[in-house]
DRENVEX-223226 format. One line per field, with one value per residue (C-alpha): x, y, z; residue in three letters; residue number from 1. Coordinates in Angstrom, 3 decimals. Layout:
N
px	(X,...)
py	(Y,...)
pz	(Z,...)
type	(Ala,...)
seq	(NUM,...)
end
This chain:
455
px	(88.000,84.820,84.360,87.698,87.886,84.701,86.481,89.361,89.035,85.792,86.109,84.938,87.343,90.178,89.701,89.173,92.700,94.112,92.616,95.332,98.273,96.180,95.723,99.585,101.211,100.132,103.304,105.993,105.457,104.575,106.781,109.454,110.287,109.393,108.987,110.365,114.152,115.005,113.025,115.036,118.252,117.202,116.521,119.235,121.747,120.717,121.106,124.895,125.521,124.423,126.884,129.642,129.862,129.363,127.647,124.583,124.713,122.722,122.791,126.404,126.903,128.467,126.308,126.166,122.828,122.308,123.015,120.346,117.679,119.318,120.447,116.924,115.697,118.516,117.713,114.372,114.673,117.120,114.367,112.207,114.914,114.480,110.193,108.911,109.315,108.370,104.868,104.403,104.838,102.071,99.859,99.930,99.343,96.924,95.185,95.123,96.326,93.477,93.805,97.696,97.520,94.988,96.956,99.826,98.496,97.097,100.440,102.138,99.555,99.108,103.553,103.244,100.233,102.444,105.167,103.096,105.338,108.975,110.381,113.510,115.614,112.891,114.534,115.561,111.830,111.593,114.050,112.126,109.313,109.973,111.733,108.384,106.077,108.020,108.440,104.675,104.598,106.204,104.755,100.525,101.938,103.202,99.943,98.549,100.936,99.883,96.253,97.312,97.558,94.416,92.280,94.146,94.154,97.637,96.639,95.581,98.192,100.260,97.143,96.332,99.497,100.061,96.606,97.454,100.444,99.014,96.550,99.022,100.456,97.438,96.998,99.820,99.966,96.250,97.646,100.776,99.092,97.110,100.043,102.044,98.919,99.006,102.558,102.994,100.423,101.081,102.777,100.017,97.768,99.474,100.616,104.812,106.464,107.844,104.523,103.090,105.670,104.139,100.289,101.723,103.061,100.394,97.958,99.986,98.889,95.305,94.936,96.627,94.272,90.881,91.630,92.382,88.235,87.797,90.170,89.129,85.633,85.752,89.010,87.429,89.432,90.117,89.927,88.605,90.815,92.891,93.169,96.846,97.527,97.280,101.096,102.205,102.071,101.553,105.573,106.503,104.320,105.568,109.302,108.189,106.568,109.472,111.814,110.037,109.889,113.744,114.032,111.400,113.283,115.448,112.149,112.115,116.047,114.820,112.360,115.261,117.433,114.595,114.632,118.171,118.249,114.935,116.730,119.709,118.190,114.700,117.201,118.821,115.368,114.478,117.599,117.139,112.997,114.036,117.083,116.081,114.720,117.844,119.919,118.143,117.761,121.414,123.418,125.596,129.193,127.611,127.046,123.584,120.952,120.042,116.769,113.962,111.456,108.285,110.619,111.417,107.500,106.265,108.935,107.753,104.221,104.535,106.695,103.179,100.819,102.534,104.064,100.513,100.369,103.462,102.399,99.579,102.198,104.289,101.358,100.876,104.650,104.535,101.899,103.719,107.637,107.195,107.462,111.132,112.616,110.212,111.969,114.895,114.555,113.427,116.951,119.168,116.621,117.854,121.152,121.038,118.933,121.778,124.938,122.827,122.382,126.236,127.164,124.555,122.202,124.239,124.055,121.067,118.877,119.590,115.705,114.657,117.137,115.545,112.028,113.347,115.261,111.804,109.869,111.734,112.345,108.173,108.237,109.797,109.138,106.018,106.199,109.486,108.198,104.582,105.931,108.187,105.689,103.101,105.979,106.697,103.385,103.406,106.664,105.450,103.488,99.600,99.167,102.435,102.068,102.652,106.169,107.459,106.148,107.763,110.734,109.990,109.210,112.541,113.470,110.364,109.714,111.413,112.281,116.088,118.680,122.011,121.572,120.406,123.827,126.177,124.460,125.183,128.749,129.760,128.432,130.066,133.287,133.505,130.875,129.649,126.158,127.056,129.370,126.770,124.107,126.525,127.811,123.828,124.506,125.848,122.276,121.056,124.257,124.019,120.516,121.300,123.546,121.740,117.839,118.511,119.833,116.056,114.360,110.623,108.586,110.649,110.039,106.282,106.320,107.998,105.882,102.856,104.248,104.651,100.923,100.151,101.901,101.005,97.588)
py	(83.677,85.349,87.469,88.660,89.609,91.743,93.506,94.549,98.596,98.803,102.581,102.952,100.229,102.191,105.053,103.453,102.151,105.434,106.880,104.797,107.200,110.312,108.969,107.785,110.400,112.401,110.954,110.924,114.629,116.081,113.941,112.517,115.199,118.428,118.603,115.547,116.244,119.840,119.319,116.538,117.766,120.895,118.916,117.058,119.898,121.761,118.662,118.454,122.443,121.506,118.549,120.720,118.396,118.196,114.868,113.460,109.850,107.472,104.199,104.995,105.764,109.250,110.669,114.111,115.920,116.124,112.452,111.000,110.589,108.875,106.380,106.141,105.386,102.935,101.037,101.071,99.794,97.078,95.670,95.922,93.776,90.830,91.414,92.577,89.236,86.997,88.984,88.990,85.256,84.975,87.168,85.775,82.024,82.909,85.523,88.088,91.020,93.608,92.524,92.800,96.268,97.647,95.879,97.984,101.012,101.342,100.652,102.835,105.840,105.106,105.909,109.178,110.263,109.415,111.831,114.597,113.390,114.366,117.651,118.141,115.361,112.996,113.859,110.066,109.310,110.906,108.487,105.498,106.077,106.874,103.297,101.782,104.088,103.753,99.907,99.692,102.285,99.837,97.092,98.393,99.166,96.038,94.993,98.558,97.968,94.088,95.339,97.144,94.159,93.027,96.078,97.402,95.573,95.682,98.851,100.569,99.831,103.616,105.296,103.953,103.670,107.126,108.333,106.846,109.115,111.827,111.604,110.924,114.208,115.706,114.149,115.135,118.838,119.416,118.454,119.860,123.376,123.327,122.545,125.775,127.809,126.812,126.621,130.479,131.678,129.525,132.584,134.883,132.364,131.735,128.511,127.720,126.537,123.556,122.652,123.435,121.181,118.658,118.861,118.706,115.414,114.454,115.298,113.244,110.269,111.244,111.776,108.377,106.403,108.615,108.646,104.785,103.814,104.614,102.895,99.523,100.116,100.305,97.356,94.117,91.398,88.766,85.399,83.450,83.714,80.241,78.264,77.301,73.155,71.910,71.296,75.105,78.767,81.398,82.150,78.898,78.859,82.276,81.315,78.291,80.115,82.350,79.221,78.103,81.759,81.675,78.272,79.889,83.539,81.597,81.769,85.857,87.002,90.629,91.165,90.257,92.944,95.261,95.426,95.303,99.008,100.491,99.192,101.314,104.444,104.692,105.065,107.479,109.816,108.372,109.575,112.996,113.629,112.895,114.507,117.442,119.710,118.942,119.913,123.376,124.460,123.026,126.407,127.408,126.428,123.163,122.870,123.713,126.703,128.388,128.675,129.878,127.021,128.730,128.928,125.065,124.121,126.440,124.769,121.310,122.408,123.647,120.198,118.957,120.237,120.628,116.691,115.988,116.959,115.333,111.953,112.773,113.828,111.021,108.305,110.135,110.174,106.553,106.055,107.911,107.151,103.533,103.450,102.137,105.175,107.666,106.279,106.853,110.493,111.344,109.618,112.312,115.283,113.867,113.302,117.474,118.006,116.449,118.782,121.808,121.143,121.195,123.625,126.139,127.790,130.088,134.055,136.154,134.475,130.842,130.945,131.625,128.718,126.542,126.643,126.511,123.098,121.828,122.495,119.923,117.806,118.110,117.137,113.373,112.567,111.157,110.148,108.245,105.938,105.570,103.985,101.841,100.862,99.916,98.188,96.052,95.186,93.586,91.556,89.101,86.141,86.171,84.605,85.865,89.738,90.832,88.615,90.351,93.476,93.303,93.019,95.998,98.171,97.428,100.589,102.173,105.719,107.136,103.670,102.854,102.544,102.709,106.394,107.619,105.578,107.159,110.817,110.542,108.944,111.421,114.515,112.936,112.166,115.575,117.829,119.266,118.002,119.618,116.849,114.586,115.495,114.788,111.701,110.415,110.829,107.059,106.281,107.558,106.739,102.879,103.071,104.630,101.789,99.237,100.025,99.848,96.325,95.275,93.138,94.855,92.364,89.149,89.856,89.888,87.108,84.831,85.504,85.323,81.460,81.042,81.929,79.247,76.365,77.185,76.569)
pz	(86.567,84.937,88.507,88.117,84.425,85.207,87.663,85.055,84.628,86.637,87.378,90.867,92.013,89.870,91.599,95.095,94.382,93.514,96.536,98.945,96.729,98.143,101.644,101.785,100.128,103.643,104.904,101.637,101.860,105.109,107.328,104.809,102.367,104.210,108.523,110.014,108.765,109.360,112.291,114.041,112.433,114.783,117.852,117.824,116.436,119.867,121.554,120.221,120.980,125.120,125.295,123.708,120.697,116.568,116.994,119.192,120.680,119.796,121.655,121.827,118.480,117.315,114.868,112.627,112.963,109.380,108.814,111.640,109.747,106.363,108.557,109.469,106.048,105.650,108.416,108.017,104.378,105.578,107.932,104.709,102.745,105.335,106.118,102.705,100.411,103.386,103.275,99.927,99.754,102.953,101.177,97.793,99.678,101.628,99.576,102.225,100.529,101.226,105.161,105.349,103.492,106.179,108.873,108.056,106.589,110.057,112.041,110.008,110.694,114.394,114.391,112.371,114.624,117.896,115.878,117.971,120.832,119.445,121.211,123.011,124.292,122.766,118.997,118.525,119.123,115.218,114.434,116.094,115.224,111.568,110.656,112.181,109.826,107.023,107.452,107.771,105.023,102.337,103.609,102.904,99.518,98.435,98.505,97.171,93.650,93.655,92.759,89.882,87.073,88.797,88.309,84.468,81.676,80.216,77.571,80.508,82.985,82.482,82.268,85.673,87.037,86.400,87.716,90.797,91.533,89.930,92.860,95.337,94.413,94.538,97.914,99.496,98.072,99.357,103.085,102.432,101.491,105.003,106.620,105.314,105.937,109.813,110.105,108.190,110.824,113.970,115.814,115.093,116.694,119.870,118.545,118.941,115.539,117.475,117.989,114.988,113.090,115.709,114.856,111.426,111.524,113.187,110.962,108.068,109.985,110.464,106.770,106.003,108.196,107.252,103.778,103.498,104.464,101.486,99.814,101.517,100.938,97.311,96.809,96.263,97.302,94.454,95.785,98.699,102.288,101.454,105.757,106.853,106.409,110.195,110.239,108.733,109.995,107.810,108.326,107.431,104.311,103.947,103.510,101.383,98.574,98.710,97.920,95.122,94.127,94.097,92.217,89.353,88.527,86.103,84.122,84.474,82.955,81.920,84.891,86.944,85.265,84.997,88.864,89.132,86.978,88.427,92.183,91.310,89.910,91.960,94.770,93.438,92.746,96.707,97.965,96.397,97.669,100.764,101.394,99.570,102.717,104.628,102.275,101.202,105.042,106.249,106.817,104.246,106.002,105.463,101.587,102.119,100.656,104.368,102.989,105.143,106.397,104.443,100.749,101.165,102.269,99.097,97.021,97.620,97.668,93.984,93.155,94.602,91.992,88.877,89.865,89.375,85.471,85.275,85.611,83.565,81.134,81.547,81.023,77.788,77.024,77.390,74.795,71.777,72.697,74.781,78.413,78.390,76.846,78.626,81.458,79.900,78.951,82.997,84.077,81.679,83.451,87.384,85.928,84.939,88.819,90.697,88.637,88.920,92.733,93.224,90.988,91.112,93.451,94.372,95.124,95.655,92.812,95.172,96.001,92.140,91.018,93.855,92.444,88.918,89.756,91.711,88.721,86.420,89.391,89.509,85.661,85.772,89.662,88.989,85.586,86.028,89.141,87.701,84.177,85.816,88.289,85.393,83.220,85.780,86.304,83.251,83.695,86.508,86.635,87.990,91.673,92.711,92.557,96.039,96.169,93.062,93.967,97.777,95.957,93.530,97.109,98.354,96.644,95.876,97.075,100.631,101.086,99.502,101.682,99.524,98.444,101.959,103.679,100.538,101.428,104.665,104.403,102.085,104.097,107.358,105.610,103.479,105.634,102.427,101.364,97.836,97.136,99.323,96.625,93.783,94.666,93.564,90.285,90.322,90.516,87.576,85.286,86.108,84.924,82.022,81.405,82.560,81.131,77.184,77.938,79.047,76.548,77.193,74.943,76.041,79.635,78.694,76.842,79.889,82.079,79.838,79.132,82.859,83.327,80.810,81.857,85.401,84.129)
type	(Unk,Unk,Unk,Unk,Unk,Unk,Unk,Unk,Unk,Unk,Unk,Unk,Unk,Unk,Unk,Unk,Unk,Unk,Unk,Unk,Unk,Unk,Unk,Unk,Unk,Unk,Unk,Unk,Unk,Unk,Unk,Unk,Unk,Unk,Unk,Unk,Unk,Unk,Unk,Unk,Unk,Unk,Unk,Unk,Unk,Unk,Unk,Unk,Unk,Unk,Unk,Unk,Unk,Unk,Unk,Unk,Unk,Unk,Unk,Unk,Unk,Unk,Unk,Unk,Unk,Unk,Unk,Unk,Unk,Unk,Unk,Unk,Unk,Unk,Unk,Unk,Unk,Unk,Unk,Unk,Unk,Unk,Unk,Unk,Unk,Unk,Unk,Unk,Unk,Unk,Unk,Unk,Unk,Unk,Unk,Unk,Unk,Unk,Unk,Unk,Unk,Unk,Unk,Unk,Unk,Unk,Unk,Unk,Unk,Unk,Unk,Unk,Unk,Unk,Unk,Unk,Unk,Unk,Unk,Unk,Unk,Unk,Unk,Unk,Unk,Unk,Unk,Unk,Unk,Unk,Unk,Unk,Unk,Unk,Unk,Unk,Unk,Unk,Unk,Unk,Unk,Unk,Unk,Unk,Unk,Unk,Unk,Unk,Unk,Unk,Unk,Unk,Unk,Unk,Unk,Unk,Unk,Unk,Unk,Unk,Unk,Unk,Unk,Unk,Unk,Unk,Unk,Unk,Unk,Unk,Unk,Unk,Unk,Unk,Unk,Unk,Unk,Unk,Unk,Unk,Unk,Unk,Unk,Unk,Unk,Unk,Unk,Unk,Unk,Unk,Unk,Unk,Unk,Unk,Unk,Unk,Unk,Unk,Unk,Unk,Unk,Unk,Unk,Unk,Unk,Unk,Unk,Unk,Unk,Unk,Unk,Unk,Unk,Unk,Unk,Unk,Unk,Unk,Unk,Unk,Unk,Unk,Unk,Unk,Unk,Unk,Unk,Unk,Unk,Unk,Unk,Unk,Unk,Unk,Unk,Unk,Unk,Unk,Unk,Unk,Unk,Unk,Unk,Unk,Unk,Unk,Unk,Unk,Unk,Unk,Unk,Unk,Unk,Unk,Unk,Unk,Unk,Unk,Unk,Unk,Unk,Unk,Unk,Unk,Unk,Unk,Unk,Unk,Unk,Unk,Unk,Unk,Unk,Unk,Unk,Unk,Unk,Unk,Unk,Unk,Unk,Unk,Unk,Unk,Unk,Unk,Unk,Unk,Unk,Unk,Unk,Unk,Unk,Unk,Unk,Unk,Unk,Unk,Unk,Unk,Unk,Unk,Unk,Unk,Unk,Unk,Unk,Unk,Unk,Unk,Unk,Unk,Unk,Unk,Unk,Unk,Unk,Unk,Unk,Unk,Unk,Unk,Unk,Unk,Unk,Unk,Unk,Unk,Unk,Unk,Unk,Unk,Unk,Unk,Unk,Unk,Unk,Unk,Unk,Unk,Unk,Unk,Unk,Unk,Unk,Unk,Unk,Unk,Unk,Unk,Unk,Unk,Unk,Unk,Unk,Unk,Unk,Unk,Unk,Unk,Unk,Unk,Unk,Unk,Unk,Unk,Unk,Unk,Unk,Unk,Unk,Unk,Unk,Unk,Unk,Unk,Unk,Unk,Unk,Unk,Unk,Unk,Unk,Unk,Unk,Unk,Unk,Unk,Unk,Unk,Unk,Unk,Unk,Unk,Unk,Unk,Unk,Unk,Unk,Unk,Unk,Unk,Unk,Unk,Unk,Unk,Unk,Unk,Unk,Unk,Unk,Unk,Unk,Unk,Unk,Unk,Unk,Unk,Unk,Unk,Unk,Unk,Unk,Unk,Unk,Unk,Unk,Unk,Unk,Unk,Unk,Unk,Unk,Unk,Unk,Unk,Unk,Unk,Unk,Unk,Unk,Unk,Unk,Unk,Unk,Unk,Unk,Unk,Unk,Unk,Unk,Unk,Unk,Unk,Unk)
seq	(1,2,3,4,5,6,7,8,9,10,11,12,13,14,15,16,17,18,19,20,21,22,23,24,25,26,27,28,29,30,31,32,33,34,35,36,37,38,39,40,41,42,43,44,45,46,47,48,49,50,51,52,53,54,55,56,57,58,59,60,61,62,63,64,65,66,67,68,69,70,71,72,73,74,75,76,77,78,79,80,81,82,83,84,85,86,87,88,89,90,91,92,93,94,95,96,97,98,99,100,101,102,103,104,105,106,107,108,109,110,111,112,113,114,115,116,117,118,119,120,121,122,123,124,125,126,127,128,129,130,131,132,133,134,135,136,137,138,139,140,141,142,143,144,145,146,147,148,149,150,151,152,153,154,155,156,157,158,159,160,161,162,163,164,165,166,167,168,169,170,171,172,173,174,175,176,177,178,179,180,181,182,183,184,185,186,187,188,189,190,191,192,193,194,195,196,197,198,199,200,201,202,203,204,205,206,207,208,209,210,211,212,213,214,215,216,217,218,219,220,221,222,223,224,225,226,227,228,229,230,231,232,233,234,235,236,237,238,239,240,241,242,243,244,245,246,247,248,249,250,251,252,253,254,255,256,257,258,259,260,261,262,263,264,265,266,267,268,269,270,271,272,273,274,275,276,277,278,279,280,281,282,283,284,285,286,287,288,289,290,291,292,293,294,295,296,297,298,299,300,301,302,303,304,305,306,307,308,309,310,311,312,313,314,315,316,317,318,319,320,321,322,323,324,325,326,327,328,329,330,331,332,333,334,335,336,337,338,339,340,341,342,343,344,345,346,347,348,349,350,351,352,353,354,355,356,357,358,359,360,361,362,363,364,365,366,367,368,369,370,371,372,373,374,375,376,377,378,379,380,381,382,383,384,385,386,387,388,389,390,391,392,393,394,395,396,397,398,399,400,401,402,403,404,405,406,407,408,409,410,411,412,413,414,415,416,417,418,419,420,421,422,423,424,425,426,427,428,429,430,431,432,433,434,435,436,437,438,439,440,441,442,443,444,445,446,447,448,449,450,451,452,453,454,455)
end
């Protein structure tokens, strides 16, 4: 217990840990939010024009372009749903967590590196290979949040928290920047867009995986590697610790509906970052902006950088207003970004309005997921961080599943992603509702008297 209380706030190890949001982040922006959509909506929309259709097959199935790779990101977060708690539960058993997080950080950079191999007919090889990234993707970062109570004492927790995705940000913009650079001057190199796009998602995954050494050479593990009883395997321990997990929430009422309103609105603010570059370069019959490839990279790019002052901003918000209602006041800003979206940008001042509506999307994107990550760091018992947490990553960023499959419903069923876009607003609303209900103090106070009679 002393070894680990010394470790509390150590600042190398802090930053170490925040280095993992820098090296991931390579993928939430490059391949989720900016190339990897318009790119296989593109591929696969030229794949519907040959067969003389509005829909591609997959495996049989009829699908819309636009709507391909939503049902990715569902799918991919319903495999999370059964896979993430049953890791959590090995991990916090066997104590593990630093190995598991490398085991899949790797995985999931390997996929996005293999990304290179996407062109023509291979466009549901995006697809493919996206639900195993992103799987791995949420998997590494269970164990990635599960640090966080370990390494930030609990005044410290937003400060950190919020450094972390400040970084991430930073992170991601840096790559993202280098990526508009080569993409802006491909042609003038000799170098096709389609394959430029390529060595860009490529590259997402070489930054994950270099970036991550260091990461894993500053993150101490906290306890000693606990061996398997002769009779168990680490999936039947697994799904044992997540029993008695299940028997003990009783002891956790406003954790529980903490989660249940950060489930329902963090996929709302998912479903929006990574839908966002299909719907501004969708053509306009569609509901979409028609905006040029280079305005939607140097949108997100600025969303990048000044998302990186937000969080700062947000920590500090936290501090003089509490984190609950900082949360709050970022759900009434989405609430506004998702109206504007289907009432405005419109006209010849569409590309103006566009970085206007990024800029206060920039403002609260950070903020809102880095409070709510650090508050619920503080509602959870210690020696079962990475099972609570799996469940918290269920909807964490790029990785809900009910906003991506109502986004693409809606655009199927109405073929305007302007109504797609506005029937998110759900998301926010029921948070609204839901948060002011969530007894902060009490839900820090159970699981602080869980801790003790554990002991």
């Amino acid at each position: 217990m002393a070894s680990e209380m010394a470790m509390v706030n150590d600042k190398k190890e802090i930053f170490g840990w925040a280095m993992y949001d820098w090296a991931n982040s390579a993928f939430s922006t490059t391949v989720g939010t900016v190339f990897l959509g318009p790119y296989v909506a593109g591929l696969a929309r030229t794949a519907a024009a040959a067969a003389g259709t509005s829909t591609v097959s997959f495996f049989g199935i009829p699908v819309a372009p636009d709507s391909f790779l939503p049902y990715c990101i569902s799918f991919s977060v319903g495999m999370q749903v059964l896979f993430l708690p049953i890791l959590g539960a090995i991990a916090d058993y066997s104590h593990l967590r630093k190995r598991m997080m490398q085991v899949f950080a790797t995985i999931g950079a390997i996929s996005t590196i293999m990304m290179f191999m996407v062109t023509g007919d291979l466009w549901w090889l995006g697809g493919l290979l996206f639900i195993l990234a992103n799987l791995s993707f949420g998997a590494a970062i269970v164990f990635y949040n599960s640090y966080l109570p370990d390494i930030a004492s609990e005044e410290e927790r937003d400060r950190v928290s919020s450094y972390g995705w400040a970084m991430g940000y930073m992170g991601g913009g840096i790559l993202l920047a280098l990526n508009l650079a080569f993409f802006i001057f491909s042609e003038d190199i000799g170098v096709p867009g389609g394959l430029a796009v390529r060595i860009n998602l490529a590259s997402a995954g070489i930054w994950w995986l270099g970036f991550s050494f260091l990461t894993w050479s500053r993150l101490r593990s906290r306890r000693a590697a606990r061996a398997l009883p002769s009779s168990e395997t680490y999936a039947s321990i697994g799904f044992k610790q997540l029993r008695k997990t299940f028997s003990e929430v009783k002891h956790f009422p406003e954790t529980l509906k903490f989660l249940l309103a950060y489930f329902l609105y963090n996929d709302g603010i998912q479903t929006v970052i990574a839908v966002s570059s299909t719907f501004a370069a969708a053509p306009l019959i569609q509901g979409g902006l028609q905006l040029e490839q280079q305005t939607l990279i140097a949108v997100i790019l600025m969303i990048q950088f000044v998302a990186f002052f937000g969080a700062l901003f947000w920590g500090k918000l936290a501090g003089w207003i509490g984190a609950k209602q900082s949360v709050i006041v970022s759900l009434v800003i989405w609430s506004g970004v998702v109206i504007y979206a289907y009432g405005g940008l419109k006209g010849d001042s569409v590309v103006m309005e566009f970085f206007i509506l990024g800029g206060f999307i920039a403002l609260v994107m950070g903020g809102s997921q880095a409070i709510s990550r650090s508050l619920f760091a503080q509602m959870i018992p210690k020696g079962k961080e990475a099972e609570f947490f799996s469940f918290y990553e269920i909807s964490e960023r790029g990785t809900s599943w009910i906003g991506p499959l109502i986004f693409g419903l809606a655009n199927q069923i109405f073929n305007d992603l302007r109504i797609a876009i506005l029937s998110l607003i759900f998301f926010f609303i029921m948070g609204l509702i839901l948060l002011p209900f969530v007894n902060v103090n009490k839900a820090i106070a159970d699981a602080k008297k869980y801790d003790a009679e554990a002991v």
